[in-house]
MDTraj code that builds the backbone (N, CA, C; nanometers):
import mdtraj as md
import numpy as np

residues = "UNK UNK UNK UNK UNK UNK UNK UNK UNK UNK UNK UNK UNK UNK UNK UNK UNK UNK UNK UNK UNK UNK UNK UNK UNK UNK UNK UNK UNK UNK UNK UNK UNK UNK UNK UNK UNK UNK UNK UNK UNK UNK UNK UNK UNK UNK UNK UNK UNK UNK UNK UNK UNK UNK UNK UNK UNK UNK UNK UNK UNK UNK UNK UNK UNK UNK UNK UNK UNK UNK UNK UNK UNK UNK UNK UNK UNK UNK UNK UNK UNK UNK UNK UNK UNK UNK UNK UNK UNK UNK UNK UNK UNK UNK UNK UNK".split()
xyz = np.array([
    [0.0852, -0.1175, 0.0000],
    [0.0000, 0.0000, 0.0000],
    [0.0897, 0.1238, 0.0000],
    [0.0573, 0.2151, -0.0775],
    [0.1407, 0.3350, -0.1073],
    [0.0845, 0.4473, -0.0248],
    [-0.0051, 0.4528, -0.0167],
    [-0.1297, 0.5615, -0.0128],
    [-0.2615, 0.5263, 0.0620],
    [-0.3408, 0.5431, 0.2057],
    [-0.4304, 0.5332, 0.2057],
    [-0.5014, 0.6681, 0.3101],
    [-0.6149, 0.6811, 0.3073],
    [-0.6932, 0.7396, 0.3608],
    [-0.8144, 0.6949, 0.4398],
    [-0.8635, 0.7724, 0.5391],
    [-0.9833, 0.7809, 0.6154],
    [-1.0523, 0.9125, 0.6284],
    [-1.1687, 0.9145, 0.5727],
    [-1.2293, 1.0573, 0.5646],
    [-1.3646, 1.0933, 0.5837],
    [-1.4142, 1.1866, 0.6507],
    [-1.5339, 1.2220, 0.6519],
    [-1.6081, 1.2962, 0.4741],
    [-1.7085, 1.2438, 0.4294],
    [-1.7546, 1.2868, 0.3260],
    [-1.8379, 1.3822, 0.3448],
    [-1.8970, 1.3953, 0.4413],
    [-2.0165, 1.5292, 0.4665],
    [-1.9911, 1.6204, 0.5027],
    [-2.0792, 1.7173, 0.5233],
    [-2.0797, 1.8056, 0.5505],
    [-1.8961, 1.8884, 0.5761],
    [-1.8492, 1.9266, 0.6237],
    [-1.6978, 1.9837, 0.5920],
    [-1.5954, 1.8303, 0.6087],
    [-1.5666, 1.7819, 0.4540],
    [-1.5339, 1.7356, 0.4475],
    [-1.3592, 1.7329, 0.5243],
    [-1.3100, 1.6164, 0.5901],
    [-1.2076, 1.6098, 0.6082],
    [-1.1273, 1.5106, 0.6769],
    [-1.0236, 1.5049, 0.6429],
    [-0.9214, 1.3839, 0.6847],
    [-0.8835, 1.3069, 0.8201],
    [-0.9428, 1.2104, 0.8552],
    [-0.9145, 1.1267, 0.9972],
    [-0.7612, 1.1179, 1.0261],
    [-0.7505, 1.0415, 0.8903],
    [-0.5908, 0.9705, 0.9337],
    [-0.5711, 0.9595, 0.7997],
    [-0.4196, 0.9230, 0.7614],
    [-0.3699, 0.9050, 0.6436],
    [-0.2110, 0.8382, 0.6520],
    [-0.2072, 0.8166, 0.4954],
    [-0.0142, 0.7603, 0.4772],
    [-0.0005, 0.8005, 0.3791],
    [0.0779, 0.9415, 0.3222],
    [0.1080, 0.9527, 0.1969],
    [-0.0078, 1.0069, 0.1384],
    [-0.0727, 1.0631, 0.1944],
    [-0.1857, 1.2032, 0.1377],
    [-0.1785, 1.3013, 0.2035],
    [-0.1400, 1.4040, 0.1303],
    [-0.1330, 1.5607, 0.1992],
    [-0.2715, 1.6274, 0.2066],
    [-0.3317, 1.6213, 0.1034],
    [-0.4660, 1.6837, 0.1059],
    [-0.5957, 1.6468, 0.0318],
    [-0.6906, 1.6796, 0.0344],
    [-0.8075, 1.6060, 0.0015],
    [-0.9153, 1.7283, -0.0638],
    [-0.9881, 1.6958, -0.1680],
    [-1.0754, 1.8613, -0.2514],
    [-1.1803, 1.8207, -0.2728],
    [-1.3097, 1.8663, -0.2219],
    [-1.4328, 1.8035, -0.2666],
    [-1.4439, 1.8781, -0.3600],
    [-1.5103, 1.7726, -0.4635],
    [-1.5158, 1.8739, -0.6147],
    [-1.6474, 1.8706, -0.6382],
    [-1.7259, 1.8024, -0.6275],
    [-1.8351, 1.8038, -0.6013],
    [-1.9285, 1.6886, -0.4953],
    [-2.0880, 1.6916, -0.4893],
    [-2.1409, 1.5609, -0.3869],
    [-2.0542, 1.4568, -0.4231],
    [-2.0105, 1.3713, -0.3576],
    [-1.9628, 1.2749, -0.3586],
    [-1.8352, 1.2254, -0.4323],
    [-1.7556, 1.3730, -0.4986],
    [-1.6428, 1.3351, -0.5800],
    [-1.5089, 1.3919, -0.5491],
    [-1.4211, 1.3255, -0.4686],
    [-1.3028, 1.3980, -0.4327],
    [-1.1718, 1.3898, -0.5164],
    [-1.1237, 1.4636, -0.4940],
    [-0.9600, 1.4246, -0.5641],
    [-0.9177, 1.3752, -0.4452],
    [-0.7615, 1.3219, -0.4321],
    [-0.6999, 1.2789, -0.3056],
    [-0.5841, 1.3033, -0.3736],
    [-0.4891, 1.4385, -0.2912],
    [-0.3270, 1.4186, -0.3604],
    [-0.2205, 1.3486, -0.2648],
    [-0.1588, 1.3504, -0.3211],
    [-0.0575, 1.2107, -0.2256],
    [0.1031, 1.3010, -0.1800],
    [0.1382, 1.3061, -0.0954],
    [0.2099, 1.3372, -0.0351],
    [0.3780, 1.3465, -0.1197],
    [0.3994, 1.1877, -0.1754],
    [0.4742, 1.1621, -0.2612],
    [0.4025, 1.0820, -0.3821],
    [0.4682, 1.1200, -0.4991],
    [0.4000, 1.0923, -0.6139],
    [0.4384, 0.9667, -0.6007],
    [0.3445, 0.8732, -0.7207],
    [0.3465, 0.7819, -0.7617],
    [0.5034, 0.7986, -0.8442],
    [0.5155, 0.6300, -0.9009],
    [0.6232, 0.6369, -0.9817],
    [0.5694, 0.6746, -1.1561],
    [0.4151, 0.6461, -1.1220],
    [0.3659, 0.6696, -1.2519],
    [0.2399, 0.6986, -1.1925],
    [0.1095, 0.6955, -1.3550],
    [-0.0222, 0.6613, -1.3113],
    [-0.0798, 0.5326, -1.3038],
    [-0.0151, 0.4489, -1.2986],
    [-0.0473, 0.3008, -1.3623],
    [-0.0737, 0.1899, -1.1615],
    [-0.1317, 0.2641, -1.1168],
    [-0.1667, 0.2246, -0.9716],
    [-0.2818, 0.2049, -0.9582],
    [-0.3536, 0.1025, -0.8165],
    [-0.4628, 0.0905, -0.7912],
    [-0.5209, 0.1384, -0.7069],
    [-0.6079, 0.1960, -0.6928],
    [-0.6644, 0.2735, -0.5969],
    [-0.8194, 0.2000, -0.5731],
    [-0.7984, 0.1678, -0.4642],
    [-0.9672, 0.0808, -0.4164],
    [-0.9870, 0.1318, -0.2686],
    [-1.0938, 0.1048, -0.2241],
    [-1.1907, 0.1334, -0.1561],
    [-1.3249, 0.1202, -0.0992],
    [-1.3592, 0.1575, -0.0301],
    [-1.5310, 0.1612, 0.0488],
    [-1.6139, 0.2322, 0.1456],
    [-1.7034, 0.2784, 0.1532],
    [-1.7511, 0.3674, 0.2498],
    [-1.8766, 0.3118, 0.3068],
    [-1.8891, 0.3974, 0.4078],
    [-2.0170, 0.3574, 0.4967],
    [-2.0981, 0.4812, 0.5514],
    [-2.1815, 0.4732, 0.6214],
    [-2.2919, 0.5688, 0.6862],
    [-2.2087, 0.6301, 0.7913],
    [-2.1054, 0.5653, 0.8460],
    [-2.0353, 0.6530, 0.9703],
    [-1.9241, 0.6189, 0.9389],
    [-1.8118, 0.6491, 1.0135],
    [-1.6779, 0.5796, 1.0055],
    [-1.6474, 0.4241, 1.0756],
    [-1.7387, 0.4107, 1.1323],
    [-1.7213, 0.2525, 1.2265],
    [-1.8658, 0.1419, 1.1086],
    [-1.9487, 0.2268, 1.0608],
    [-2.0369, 0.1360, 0.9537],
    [-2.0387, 0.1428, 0.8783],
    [-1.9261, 0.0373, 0.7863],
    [-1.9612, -0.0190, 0.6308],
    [-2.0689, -0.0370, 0.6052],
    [-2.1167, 0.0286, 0.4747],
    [-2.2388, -0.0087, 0.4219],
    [-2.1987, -0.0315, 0.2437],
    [-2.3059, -0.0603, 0.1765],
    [-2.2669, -0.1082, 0.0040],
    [-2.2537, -0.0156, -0.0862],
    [-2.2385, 0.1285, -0.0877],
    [-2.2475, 0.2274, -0.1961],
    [-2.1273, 0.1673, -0.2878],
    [-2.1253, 0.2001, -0.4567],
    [-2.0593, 0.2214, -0.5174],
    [-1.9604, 0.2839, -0.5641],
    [-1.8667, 0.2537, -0.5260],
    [-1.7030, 0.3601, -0.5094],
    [-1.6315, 0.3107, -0.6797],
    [-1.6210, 0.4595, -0.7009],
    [-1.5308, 0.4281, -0.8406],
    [-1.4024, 0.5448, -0.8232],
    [-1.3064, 0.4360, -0.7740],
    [-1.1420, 0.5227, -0.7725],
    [-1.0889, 0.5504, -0.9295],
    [-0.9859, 0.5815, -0.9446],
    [-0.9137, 0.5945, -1.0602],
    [-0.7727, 0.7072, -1.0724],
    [-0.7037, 0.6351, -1.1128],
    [-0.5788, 0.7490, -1.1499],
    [-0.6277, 0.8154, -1.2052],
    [-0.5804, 1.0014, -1.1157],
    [-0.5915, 1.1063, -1.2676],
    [-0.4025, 1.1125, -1.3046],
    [-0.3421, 1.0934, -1.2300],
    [-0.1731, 1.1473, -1.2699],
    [-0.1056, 1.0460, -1.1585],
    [0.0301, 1.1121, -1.1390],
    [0.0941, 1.0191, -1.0466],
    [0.0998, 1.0737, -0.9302],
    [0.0762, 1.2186, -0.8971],
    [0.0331, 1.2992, -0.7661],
    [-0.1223, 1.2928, -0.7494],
    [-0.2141, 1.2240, -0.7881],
    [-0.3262, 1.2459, -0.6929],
    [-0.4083, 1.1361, -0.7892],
    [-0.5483, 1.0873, -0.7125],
    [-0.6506, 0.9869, -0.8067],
    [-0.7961, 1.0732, -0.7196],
    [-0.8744, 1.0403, -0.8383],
    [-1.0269, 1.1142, -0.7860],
    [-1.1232, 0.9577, -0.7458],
    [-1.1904, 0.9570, -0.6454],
    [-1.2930, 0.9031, -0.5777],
    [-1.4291, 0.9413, -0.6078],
    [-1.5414, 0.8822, -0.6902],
    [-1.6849, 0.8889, -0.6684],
    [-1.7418, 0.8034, -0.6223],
    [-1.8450, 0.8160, -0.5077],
    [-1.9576, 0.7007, -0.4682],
    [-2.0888, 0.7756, -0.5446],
    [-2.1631, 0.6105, -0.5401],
    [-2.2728, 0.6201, -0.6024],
    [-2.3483, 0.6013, -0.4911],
    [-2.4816, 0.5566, -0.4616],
    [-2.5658, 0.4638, -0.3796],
    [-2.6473, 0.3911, -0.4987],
    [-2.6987, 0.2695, -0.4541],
    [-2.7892, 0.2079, -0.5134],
    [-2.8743, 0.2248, -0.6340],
    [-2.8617, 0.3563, -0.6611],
    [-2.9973, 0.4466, -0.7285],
    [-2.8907, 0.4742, -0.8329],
    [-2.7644, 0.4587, -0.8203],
    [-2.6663, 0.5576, -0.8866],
    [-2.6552, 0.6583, -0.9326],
    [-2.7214, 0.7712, -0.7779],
    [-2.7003, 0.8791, -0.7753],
    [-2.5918, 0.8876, -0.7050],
    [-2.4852, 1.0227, -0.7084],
    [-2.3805, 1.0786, -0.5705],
    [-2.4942, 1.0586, -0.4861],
    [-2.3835, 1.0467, -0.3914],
    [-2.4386, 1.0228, -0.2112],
    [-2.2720, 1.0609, -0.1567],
    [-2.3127, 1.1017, -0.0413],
    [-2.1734, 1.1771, 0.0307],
    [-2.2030, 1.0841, 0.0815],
    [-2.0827, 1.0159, 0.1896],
    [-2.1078, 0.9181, 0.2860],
    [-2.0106, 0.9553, 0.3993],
    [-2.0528, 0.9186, 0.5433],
    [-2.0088, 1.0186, 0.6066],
    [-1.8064, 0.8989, 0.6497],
    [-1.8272, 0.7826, 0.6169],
    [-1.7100, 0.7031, 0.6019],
    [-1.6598, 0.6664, 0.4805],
    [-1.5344, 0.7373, 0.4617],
    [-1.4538, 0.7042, 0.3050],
    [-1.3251, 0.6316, 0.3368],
    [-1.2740, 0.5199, 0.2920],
    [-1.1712, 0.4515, 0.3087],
    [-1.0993, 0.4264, 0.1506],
    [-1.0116, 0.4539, 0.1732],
    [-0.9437, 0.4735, 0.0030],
    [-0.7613, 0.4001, 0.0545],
    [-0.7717, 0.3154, -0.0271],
    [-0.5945, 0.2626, -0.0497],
    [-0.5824, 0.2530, -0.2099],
    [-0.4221, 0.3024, -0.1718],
    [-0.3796, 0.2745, -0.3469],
    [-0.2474, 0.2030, -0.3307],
    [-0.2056, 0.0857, -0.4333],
    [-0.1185, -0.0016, -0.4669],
    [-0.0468, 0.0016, -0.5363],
    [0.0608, -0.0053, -0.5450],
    [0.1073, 0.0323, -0.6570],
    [0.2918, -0.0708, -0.6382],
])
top = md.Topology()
chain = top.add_chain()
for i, resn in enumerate(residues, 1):
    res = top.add_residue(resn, chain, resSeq=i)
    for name in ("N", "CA", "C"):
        top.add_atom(name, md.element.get_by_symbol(name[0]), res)
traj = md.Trajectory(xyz[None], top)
């Protein structure tokens, strides 16, 4: 693991704990960037994840990570409906 995070999605979004993420940008409901402290060696990394209703309850929303570069990857959840949904537990690791 290169990179992971713990984060609140609601309301003022912001960072629990981390390894190798400096900062975090809500860009819009439910879509963050995450930049990483130290870059990747490339973009060619995995970034996975899951969130829940609190930080202690996993629940099933749809998380779609993805490299944008080798300094940072953007995060969207869906819910069920596959609308955004903020969720108030975000857990994000990247591999690389």
């Amino acid at each position: 693991c290169k990179a992971w995070v713990n984060f609140n999605g609601t309301g003022t979004v912001a960072i629990r704990a981390s390894g190798n993420v400096s900062s975090l940008v809500d860009n819009a409901t439910a879509n963050y960037t995450i930049n990483f402290t130290t870059a990747m060696s490339d973009a060619n990394y995995c970034p996975t994840g899951m969130a829940g209703t609190s930080a202690t309850n996993p629940s099933s929303p749809n998380l779609a990570a993805f490299p944008v570069d080798s300094s940072s990857c953007k995060c969207e959840l869906y819910n069920t409906n596959n609308q955004n949904l903020d969720y108030a537990g975000v857990f994000l690791a990247v591999f690389r």
